[in-house]
C-alpha positions, 0 to 999 in steps of 0.5 A: 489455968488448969484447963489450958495446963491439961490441954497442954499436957496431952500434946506433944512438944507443946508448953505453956509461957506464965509472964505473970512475975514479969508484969506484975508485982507480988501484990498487983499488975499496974497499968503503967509501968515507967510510962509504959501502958502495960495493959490494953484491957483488962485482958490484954496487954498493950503492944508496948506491953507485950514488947517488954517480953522479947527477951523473955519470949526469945528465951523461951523458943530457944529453949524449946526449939527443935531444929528441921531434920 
């Protein structure tokens, strides 16, 4: 994390996404979540996974987005 913050931060109009509160808890990441398969593997979430993050994605690029001039 303090690798990838650095290289963000010598970029500009870069940032980061941290999803971490939306698929885990507090105190662990299940697996599956309301018979969703969250994970594909220990590092990577699942494409079920991944789509319960539209909204969170979608937020985030109109929050950053930079309209062609």
């Amino acid at each position: 994390m303090e690798a990838e913050n650095a290289a963000v931060a010598a970029v500009t109009r870069a940032w980061t996404l941290d999803f971490e509160n939306d698929v885990c808890s507090p105190t662990m990441c299940d697996a599956i979540r309301g018979g969703v398969r969250i994970y594909r593997n220990s590092d990577h979430l699942s494409v079920e996974g991944a789509l319960m993050l539209t909204k969170q994605f979608e937020a985030a690029i109109r929050a950053h987005a930079r309209s062609r001039r």
